[in-house]
Every structure is written in structure tokens, then in C-alpha cells.
C-alpha positions, 0 to 999 in steps of 0.5 A: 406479488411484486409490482414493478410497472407491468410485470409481477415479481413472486419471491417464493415462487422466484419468477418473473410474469408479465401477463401472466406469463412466467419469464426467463431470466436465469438464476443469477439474475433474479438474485439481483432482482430478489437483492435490489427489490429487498432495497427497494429506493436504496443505492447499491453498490456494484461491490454489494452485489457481487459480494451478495450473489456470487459470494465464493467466486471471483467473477468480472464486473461485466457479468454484473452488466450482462445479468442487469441488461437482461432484467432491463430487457424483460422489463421492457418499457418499464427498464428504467426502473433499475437506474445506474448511477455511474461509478457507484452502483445501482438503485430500484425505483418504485414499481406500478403506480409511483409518480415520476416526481415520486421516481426522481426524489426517490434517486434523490434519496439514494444519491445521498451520502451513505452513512457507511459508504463502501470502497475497493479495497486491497486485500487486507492481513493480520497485522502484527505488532501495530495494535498501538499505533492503529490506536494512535491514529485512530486517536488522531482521525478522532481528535477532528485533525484534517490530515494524518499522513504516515510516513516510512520507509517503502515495506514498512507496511504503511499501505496495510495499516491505512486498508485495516483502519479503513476496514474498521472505518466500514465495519462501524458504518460511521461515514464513507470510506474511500480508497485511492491508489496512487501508485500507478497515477503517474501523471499530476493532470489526473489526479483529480480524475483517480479521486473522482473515479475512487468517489464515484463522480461522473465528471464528463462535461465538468468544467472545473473538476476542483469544484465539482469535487469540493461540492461533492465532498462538502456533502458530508462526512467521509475518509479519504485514503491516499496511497503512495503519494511521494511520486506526486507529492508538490501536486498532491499537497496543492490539490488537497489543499484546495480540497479542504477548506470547502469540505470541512468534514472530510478527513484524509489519511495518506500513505507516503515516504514524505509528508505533504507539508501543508496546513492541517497535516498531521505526520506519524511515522511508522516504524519497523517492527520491533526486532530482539536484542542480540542476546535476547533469550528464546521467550523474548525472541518469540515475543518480538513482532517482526519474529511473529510475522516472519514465522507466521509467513513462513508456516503460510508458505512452508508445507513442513512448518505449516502445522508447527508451533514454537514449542516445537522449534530447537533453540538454534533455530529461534537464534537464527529467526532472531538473526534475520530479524536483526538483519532485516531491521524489522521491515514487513516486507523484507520479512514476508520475502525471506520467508519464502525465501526459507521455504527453500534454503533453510533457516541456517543457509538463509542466515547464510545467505543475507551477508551478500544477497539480500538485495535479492530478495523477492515478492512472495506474492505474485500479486505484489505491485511492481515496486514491491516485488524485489528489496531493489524495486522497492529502494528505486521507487525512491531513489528515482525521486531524489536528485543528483546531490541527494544521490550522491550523498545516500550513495555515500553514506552506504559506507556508514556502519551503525547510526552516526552524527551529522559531523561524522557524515560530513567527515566521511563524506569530506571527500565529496565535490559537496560543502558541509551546508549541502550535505547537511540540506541533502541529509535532511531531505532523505530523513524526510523521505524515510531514506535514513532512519532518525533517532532521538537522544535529548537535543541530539539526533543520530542517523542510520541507514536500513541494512537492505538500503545499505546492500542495494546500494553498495551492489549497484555502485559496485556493479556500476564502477565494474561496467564503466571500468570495463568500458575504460578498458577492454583490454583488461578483463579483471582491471573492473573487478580490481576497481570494485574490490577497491571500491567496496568497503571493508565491514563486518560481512567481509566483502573485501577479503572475499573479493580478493580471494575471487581476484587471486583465484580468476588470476 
């Protein structure tokens, strides 16, 4: 038997009895008592206890309070026994005997940094083809390096790489990990709370919450993840580094289509994955990660795949999983949303499709933040961040087939209301901001922009020019669709012949 102040706890015969009195408290509950008593003096964490005592069910935190109110109450005037510790969870004190001093170093003790603190974390995947670079970053996290921040472009899968390391991180038990989704922080005046609640600080009644922060995490040693920093990038780069220097220990990894540009950082860019050549053979094509992953997804989504395997696929299908690839340039999430995108259309009319809708594809969880759920969704998360130069100039450059030069830009760009030196600053600031993709070639750079960025800009130019040549004059129904076929550049896909084709069948 168990003391806990006047009531006995038998775990074999699962009661509760105060004077000898047997009370109920319900199943649930007593799984809670059984779990806090099996870690008597230790913090638990809400996550642990649900995790434990409802195992199969996804069920609401409130459910958690109701089961803890109730062991309070047949507690009685010993309730205080099972303290909370706002945001963090919850510990057992000592039972019948214990001294108050006794009580109050015993929280002492649980109130301390765990050695393997726990964190809300996304639902993580199987991720394909980055074994390599969660190598480098793991490398660099042990190089003692005070910031990491992986930059890219939106989809590339910057947020699933930072949640599997975090994973790793928890399964080692090395140090706490923290999560902090940015996304939906809109405003720079909370930032510090979002960091707060993700660590599990009571600030109420703190006058600077900078120092109380600071005094938190000069603790110990943690991981804090960042995700999705590039809509507060200028306060977040200010707050973090006020944060650093007084907590020496901590580490911060970020996710972001820029990086934050402070002392400290270290940037790691991550790419797409790595698409087959166009004359690549079946092996090669099935090699590639970006084929993996979107077969993978499609399996998952398609009834008629779900028990296929390579072998079983005919050469021109392996061809038109290559085609996708390419025309997708390798981007995770553009990948997962043509797979549910085939479920219904088909390899072949899929291929079909992405000369003019690839704009138009979607989430294939409904579960999807907002900004992830279309391809456009995706490109105005980041399009609303830049300004009116940058706008113009990426809007521009949407005519640029393949990777091109800095002077090939200015020259195709000559036609702009902009000088060379701004169109050299704008071209920068997007490479920072993952808009354009940099490669290296010696002392030369080259650019390009993704095939979906490119699409989603040239639809929304077009359909933009069709309403404002519309509204210039309503007496001519097809005068916008003139202004949008003149407007949209001739390329591979033929936009331009098929436009005119539309225009002589509409006359």
C-alpha cells in the first residue's frame, strides 16, 4: 500500500481508500494516479500522459484536467499533492509523512531542466533522399555552431527535416527540444510569448520577458526549432540575437526562405531532390529520390498501386514518373500533390496536364497549413514579403526559360522602368529569399527559376492583364484575351498558339 496524506493507493488491487473506504475514481484516472506514482517527484509532461494512458485514441487535453480534478478531489485536503506546472505538465509530490520543506525541494528537483525534454511535434514522415544532409546538419549542431538555419524554397521540405532531426534529438535524450511554429505568429509583439508557451514559461506578471527568457534558458542545454521565420525575419533575428549570448548552451535551428543574417548563424541550403536526367534509363529513373517519393506517395493515396512494386511498372510509365520529376524540379511538396493528383487522372493525362495546370495543384492532406495547400499558396506566402522592385522583377524574369546570367537578365529585363544596379540588388534579394535557384560554375553564377514559380506567375500576370484590359473596355469582350495572348510568351509548351487558336475559334 501507497500513502499519499490520508489515502492509501493498492496498485494490485487498483483502488483508492481513504478510511478504509474504497473510492471511485474511474479507470482513466487511476492509470493517471498508477503513472504519477511509478514517477513519484519526476515532471510529467501532458504529452507523456496522454501518450501513456490513452495510447490509441486521439483525445482532448481537457480530458486530461477532468481525470486530474477528479484524483484532487478524492484527495481532499491533501490535493496539493499532484501539482501543476503551467505549460509543462504535472509532478506527485511525497505522500503521508513528508515535510513541507521536503515538498517544495522535491518540485525544486522536477522543475529542472530535463535531460530529455519533450516537445509538440508535427507529425513526422519518412523522408527520402535527405540521409546526407540530416548528416551535415547534425554535424554542424555538433560542431557547437550557435545557429543553423536551412533556407529554401517553400515545399522543398525544410520543416519535415528540421521535425525528424528534432525526433532523433528526443530519442537520444541528450537535451530538450523545443518546437515553435511561427507560421500563424503574425504579429512581431509575440514572439516572445509563441517562445515562451513552446518552453513552457509562465510569464504572467513578468516585466521583461527578454530576461525571463535569458534566465530560462541559461539553465541548460536545449534545441530550439524555428519554423517558418521569413514573415518575422528583422524581429526574429533581433530577438534571437538578444537571446544567445546570455544562454551559451542553447542551440537554434531555423526554417526559412531566408537567412536571419546574424552573428553566429550558420546557413545550409536545401535543395530539391535529385530528378533523372532526361535520357536516364528505367534503373536510374527508379534510383532517383524525387521518383521514390512521389511513387511512395502515390501507393499511399491509390488503391490500384497500393500493392505494386517497380518491377511491376511497364517502361513508358517509369518514362512519365521521370517526366514529372523534371517538371517539377524535384520540390517534396509539388510531388506529394501530383500524386494525388494521378490518383484520378493517370500517369499519362497527368503529364498531359502540367504544360498549363500545374498552378493547380493541391494538398493531398487535408490537414495542410493554409500556405501549403496549392502550389499558388505556397509562391504568395512569398511573394507578399517582397516589394514593389522585387515584384516586378521576378514577375519579369518568368519569361526566362533554363538558368541564365546576371547580364542576360539585365538584358531581358532592359525593357523595365528599372536601372541595371536595381535589377542586379532586386536579383540578390530574391536568390536570398529562395525565389531563384543559384548554381555554381567557378567564379560565375547562374540562375533559375522552379518550373511551378514560373507558371504561377505567368497565369496570374495573364489573368491580372485580361481584368484590367477588360475594365479599359467593356465594349470588346475579347480585346483582354487579345492583350493576354500578346502578353504570354511563346515556350516550349505553346502557350501562344494555343491561345490563338482559342481567339480564332471565340471569333
Amino acid at each position: 500500500m501507497i500513502s499519499l496524506g490520508q489515502a492509501t493507493v493498492s496498485l494490485d488491487l487498483r483502488d483508492v481508500f481513504k478510511d478504509g473506504v474504497a473510492l471511485r475514481i474511474g479507470t482513466r484516472a487511476f492509470e493517471i494516479l498508477e503513472l504519477l506514482i511509478r514517477h513519484q517527484g519526476q515532471l510529467l509532461s501532458k504529452e507523456q500522459i496522454l501518450q501513456r494512458v490513452w495510447p490509441d485514441t486521439v483525445v482532448e487535453e481537457n480530458n486530461l484536467q477532468v481525470h486530474i480534478s477528479a484524483l484532487r478531489k478524492a484527495l481532499g485536503s491533501d490535493r496539493d499533492l499532484i501539482r501543476t506546472v503551467p505549460g509543462r505538465g504535472y509532478v506527485l509530490l511525497g505522500g503521508e509523512g513528508a515535510e513541507e520543506g521536503a515538498h517544495e525541494a522535491l518540485l525544486a528537483v522536477a522543475l529542472r531542466p530535463a535531460t530529455a525534454g519533450r516537445s509538440r511535434l508535427p507529425a513526422s514522415v519518412e523522408l527520402v533522399g535527405r540521409e546526407s544532409l540530416l548528416d551535415e546538419i547534425n554535424a554542424a549542431l555538433s560542431a557547437s555552431h550557435a545557429m543553423i538555419t536551412l533556407i529554401g524554397p517553400g515545399g522543398v521540405g525544410k520543416t519535415s527535416l528540421a521535425v525528424e532531426l528534432a525526433r532523433q534529438r528526443l530519442e537520444e535524450g541528450t537535451a530538450p527540444v523545443y518546437f515553435v511554429p511561427l507560421a500563424q505568429v503574425q504579429c512581431a509583439e509575440l514572439l516572445p510569448e509563441a517562445l515562451a508557451a513552446a518552453l513552457g514559461i509562465d510569464c504572467s506578471g513578468a516585466d521583461s520577458l527578454s530576461d525571463l527568457l535569458v534566465r530560462h534558458l541559461a539553465q541548460g542545454p536545449g534545441l530550439i526549432i524555428l519554423d517558418n521565420c521569413e514573415h518575422l525575419i528583422d524581429p526574429l533575428a533581433a530577438l534571437v540575437a538578444t537571446l544567445l549570448p546570455g544562454a551559451p548552451s542553447v542551440q537554434i535551428l531555423a526554417t526559412s526562405r531566408e537567412p536571419l543574417r546574424i552573428a553566429g548563424e550558420r546557413s545550409l541550403q536545401v535543395p530539391p531532390l535529385t530528378s533523372p536526367e532526361p535520357d536516364a534509363s528505367r534503373e536510374a529513373i527508379l534510383r532517383s529520390a524525387s521518383a521514390r517519393l512521389f511513387l511512395r506517395q502515390l501507393r499511399a493515396l491509390d488503391s490500384h498501386q497500393a500493392n505494386a512494386v517497380d518491377g511491376e511498372l511497364d517502361d513508358y510509365s517509369i518514362e512519365l514518373v521521370g517526366e514529372v520529376c523534371r517538371r517539377l524540379d524535384g520540390i517534396p511538396l509539388a510531388l506529394e500533390m501530383a500524386a494525388a493528383r494521378a490518383c484520378a487522372l493517370g500517369l499519362y493525362q497527368l503529364v498531359q496536364s502540367l504544360d498549363d495546370s500545374v498552378h493547380l495543384l493541391s494538398a493531398s492532406l487535408r490537414t495542410a497549413p493554409p500556405r501549403q495547400q496549392t502550389l499558388e499558396a505556397s509562391l504568395a506566402w512569398s511573394f507578399r514579403l517582397l516589394d514593389r522592385d522585387e515584384r516586378t522583377v521576378l514577375q519579369l524574369l518568368a519569361d526566362l526559360e533554363g538558368r541564365f546570367t546576371l547580364d542576360q537578365a539585365c538584358s531581358a529585363l532592359q525593357c523595365a522602368t528599372l536601372a541595371r544596379a536595381s535589377i542586379m540588388d532586386c536579383m540578390v534579394r530574391l536568390a536570398t529569399k529562395s525565389l531563384l535557384m543559384v548554381s555554381v560554375q567557378g567564379p560565375y553564377r547562374f540562375y533559375r527559376m522552379l518550373a511551378a514559380t514560373r507558371a504561377c506567375l505567368r497565369i496570374g500576370r495573364a489573368q491580372e492583364i485580361a481584368s484590367q484590359a477588360l475594365r479599359l473596355d467593356p465594349k470588346d469582350p475579347y480585346a483582354g484575351l487579345q492583350q493576354v495572348v500578346r502578353a504570354v510568351p511563346i515556350g516550349p509548351d505553346g502557350y501562344h498558339a494555343r491561345h490563338q487558336r482559342a481567339l480564332a475559334a471565340g471569333r
